[in-house]
C-alpha positions in Angstrom: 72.2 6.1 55.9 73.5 9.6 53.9 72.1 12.4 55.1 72.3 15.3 53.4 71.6 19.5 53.3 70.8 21.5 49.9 71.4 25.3 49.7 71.6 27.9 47.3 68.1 28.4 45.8 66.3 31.6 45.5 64.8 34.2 42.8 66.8 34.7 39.6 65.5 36.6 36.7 65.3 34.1 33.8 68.7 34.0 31.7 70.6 34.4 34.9 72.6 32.3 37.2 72.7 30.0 40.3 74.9 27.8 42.2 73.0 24.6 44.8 75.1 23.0 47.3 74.4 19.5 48.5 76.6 18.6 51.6 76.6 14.7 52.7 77.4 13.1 55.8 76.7 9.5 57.0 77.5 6.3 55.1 78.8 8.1 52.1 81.0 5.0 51.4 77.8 3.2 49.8 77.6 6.5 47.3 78.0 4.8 43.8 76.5 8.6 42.4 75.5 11.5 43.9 72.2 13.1 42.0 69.8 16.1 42.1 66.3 16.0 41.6 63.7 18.8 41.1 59.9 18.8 41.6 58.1 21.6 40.2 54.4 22.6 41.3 52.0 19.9 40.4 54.2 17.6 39.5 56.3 14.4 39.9 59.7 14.7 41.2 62.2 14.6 38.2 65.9 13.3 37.7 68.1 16.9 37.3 71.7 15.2 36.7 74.0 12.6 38.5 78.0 12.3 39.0 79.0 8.5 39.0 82.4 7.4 41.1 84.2 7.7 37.9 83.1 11.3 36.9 80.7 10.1 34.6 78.1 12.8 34.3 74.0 12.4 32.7 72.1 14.9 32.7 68.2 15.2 31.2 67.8 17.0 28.4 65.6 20.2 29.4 68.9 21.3 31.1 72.2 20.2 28.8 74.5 22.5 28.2 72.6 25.1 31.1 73.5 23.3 34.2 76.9 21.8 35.6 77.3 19.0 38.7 80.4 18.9 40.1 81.7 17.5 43.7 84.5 18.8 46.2 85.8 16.3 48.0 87.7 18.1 50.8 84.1 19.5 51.7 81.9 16.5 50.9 79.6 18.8 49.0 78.2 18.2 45.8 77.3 21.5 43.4 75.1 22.3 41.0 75.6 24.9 38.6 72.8 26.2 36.5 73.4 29.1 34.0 70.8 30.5 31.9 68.0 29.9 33.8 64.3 29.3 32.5 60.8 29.9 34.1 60.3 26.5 33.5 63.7 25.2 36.1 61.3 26.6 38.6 61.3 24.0 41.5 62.3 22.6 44.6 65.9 20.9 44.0 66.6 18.1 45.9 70.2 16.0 46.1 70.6 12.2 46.9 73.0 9.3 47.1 72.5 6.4 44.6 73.7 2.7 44.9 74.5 0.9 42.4 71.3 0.2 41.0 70.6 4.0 41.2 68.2 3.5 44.6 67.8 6.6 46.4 70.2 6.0 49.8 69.5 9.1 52.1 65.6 10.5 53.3 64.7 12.7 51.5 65.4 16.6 52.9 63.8 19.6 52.4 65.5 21.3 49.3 66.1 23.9 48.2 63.4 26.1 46.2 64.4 27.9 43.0 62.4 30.5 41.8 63.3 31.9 37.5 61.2 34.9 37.2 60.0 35.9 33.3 
């Protein structure tokens, strides 16, 4: 199994900036993408953005052009950069490990909450 550890949340005003950190351990071999996930108050958990083997990047549309994933190998972390923040990014940001038919590979941890104030 992947296990991984999210970091980085906290209070921004909205307009401003944060970086998450997703470090992996375990079977990280079986990793076709890495991906984060938000779930807001109330509602569902979300797809955020994902970073295939091959660099290939998708992200949803709410946060194109605002928010960058990136990995570094030599630390087995995966980031998540999110620039010009909104009230609505408010949520609890959560990273995983697809396979290759995009099934969630770790247990789910605790995330990490991010709070955009108006």
């Amino acid at each position: 199994q992947v296990q991984l550890e999210e970091s980085g949340g906290g209070l921004v005003q909205a307009g401003g900036s944060l970086r998450l950190s997703c470090v992996t351990s375990g079977r990280t071999n079986d990793v076709f993408a890495m991906a984060w996930f938000r779930q807001a108050p109330g509602k569902e958990r979300e797809f955020v953005a994902t970073l295939k083997s091959d660099g290939t990047t998708i992200y949803t549309d709410s946060v194109k052009g605002r928010f960058t994933i990136s990995r570094d190998n030599t630390k087995n972390t995966v980031l998540l950069q999110m620039n010009s923040l909104k009230p609505e990014d408010t949520a609890v940001y959560y990273c995983n490990g697809l396979d290759t038919t995009l099934n969630a590979l770790g247990a789910w941890g605790q995330g990490t909450l991010v709070t955009v104030s108006s």
